[in-house]
C-alpha positions in Angstrom: 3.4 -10.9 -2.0 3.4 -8.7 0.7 5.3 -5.3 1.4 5.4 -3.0 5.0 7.0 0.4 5.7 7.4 1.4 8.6 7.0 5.0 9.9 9.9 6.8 11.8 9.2 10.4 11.3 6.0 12.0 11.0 4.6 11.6 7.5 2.0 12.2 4.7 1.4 9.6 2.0 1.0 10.9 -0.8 0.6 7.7 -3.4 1.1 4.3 -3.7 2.1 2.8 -7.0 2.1 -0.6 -8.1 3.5 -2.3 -11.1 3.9 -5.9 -12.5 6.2 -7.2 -15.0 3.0 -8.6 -17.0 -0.7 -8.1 -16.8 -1.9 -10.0 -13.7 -5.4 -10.8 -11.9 -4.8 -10.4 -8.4 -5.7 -8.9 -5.6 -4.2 -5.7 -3.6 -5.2 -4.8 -0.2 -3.5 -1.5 1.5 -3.9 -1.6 5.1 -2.5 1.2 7.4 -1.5 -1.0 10.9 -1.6 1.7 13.0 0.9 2.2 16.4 -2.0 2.2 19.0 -3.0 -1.0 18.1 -5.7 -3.6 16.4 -8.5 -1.7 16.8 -7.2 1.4 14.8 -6.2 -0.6 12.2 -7.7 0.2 8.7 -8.4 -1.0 5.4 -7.0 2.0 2.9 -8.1 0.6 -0.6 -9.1 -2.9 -1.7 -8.8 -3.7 -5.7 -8.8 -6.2 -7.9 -6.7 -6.0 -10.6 -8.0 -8.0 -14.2 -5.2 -8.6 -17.1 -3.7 -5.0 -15.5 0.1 -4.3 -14.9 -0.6 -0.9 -12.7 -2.5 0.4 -9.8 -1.9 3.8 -8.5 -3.5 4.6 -4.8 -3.4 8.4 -4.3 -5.4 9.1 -0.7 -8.5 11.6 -0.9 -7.7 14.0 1.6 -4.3 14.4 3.7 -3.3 10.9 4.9 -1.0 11.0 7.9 0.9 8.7 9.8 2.9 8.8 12.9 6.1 6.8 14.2 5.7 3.6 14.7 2.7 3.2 11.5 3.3 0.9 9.4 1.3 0.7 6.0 1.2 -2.5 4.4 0.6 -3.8 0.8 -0.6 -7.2 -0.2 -1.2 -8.4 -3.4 -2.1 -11.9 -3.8 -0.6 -14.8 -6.0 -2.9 -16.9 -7.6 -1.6 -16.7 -10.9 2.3 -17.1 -10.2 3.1 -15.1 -13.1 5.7 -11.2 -13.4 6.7 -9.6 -10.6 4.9 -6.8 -8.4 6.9 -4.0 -7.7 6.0 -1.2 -5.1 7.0 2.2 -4.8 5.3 4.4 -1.8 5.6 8.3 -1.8 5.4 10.5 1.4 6.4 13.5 2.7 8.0 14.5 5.9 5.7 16.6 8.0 6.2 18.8 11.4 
């Protein structure tokens, strides 16, 4: 499974959560794929999830993106099993 947003303001994440219908093991990746290209892009968080249903991603210091960001979210399928749904939080900023 994999989830994007894209930025069009000027914004601050503030968390990522992640549930599944069921305990999974699978693995999440949150990569930021960033509007100046390739070479900025970055690896946020990597986790592997074992016989969990939630994963909350809540960035250190103040994470923030600018238009035309896009932060994506993959969590793999190996087990086939519940459903995986996302929910990102962020805050408009001037």
């Amino acid at each position: 499974m994999s989830f994007s947003t894209s930025v069009y303001k000027p914004v601050r994440l503030e968390q990522i959560i992640i549930h599944a219908s069921v305990a999974v093991t699978e693995d999440i990746t949150i990569t930021l794929d960033n509007a100046k290209g390739a070479n900025y892009d970055t690896v946020l968080r990597k986790r592997s999830l074992s016989s969990e249903q939630d994963f909350v991603y809540k960035p250190t210091g103040e994470d923030d993106y600018q238009v035309g960001d896009e932060i994506k979210i993959a969590v793999t399928n190996a087990n086939v099993t519940g459903i995986v749904y996302v929910t990102c939080k962020i805050k408009e900023i001037g």
